[in-house]
C-alpha positions, -999 to 999 in steps of 0.1 A, spaced: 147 42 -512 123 69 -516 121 74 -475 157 78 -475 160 106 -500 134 117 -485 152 122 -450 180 137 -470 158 160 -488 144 170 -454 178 179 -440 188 199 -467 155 217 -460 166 221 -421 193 234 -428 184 261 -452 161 268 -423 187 270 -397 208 296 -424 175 316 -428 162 317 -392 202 314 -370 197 311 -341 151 313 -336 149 282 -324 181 274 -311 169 280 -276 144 252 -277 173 224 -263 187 252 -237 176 236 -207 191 200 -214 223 195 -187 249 173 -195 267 194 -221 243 190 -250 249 229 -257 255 229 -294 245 190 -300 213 194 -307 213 223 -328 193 228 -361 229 224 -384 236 196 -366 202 179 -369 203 189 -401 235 172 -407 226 142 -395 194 141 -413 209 146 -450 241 122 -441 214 96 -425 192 102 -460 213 100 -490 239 72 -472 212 51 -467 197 53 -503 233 50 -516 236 15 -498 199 10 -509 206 16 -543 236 0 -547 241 -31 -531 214 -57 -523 221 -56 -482 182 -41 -478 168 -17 -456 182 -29 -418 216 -26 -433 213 10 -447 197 18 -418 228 11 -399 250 27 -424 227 59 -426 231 62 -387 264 59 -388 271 83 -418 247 108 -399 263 107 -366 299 112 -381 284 143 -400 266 161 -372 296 156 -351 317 171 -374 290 200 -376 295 206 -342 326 207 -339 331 229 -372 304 250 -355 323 250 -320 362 260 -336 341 288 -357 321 301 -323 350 302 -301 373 322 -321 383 354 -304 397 381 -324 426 403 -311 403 425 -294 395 467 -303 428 489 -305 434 508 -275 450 540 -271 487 522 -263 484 507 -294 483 542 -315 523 547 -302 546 540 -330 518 548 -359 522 566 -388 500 598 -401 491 624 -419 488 660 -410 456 671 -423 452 708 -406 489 719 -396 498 721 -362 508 751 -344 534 750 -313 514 761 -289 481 739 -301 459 712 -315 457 704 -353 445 671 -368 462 641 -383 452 612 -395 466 582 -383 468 542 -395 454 519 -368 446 482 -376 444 489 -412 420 521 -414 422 553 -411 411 578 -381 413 613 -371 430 623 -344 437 660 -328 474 663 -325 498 682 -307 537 691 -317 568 706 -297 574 724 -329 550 737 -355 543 708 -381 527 718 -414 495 705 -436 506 671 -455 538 660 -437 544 625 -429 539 619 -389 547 590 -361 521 587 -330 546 593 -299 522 592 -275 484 594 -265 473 625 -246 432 611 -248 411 590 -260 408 615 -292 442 631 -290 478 625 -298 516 635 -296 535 633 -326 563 641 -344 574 649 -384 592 619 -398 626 624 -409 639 613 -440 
């Protein structure tokens, strides 16, 4: 029993490895071909490792089926755990955010004037995109004063805006 919580105690290790050092020795299996990509990385080793380990004392230690049978177990135990590493580790990897806000996505936002804005000029707001806050210079048909309440009509640049005073 002492080999087999000795595996698990060695996977555990692994695995604090693989948190510590992501990714340093991942590149070790890159040039295996038929999709191993992922299969044989340190969490899933790892995985398999502790699940092999403490499965296999577990049988050991409580039933009287000896060492072939939690060897078998172990094996089994391991290989369900480092497959569901991988593909724990593959959803997590492939998850694609919504991507960076353009300048379409400004239209329709609401803001603060910060320095008022003349008719005939630029002046700065500050405008809610995606949750945070960003300055903007603005331009107005008509003059729109420090503090007023704005929407984002359009975008004139990458660093300027149209807007107008919200009526309420």
């Amino acid at each position: 029993m002492g080999w087999f919580l000795g595996l698990g105690l060695a996977g555990l290790g692994l695995l604090l490895v693989s948190l510590i050092f992501d990714g340093v020795m991942e590149g070790v299996f890159d040039g295996l071909a038929g999709g191993l990509d992922g299969l044989l990385s340190l969490p899933v080793i790892a995985g398999f490792l502790s699940m092999l380990g403490f499965a296999g004392a577990i049988v050991l230690g409580t039933t009287g089926l000896g060492v072939p049978a939690a060897i078998a177990v172990g094996v089994g135990a391991g290989a369900g755990a480092g497959w569901l590493t991988w593909r724990l580790s593959r959803a997590l990897m492939s998850d694609r955010g919504a991507g960076a806000p353009r300048g379409a996505d400004l239209v329709g936002c609401s803001g603060t004037v910060i320095t008022g804005i003349p008719a005939d000029g630029y002046g700065e707001v500050l405008v809610y995109l995606a949750g945070q806050r960003v300055k903007y210079a603005a331009k107005s048909i008509v003059p729109v004063a420090r503090g007023t309440e704005v929407w984002v009509e359009s975008t004139l640049s990458p660093t300027s805006v149209t807007v107008r005073a919200v009526e309420r």
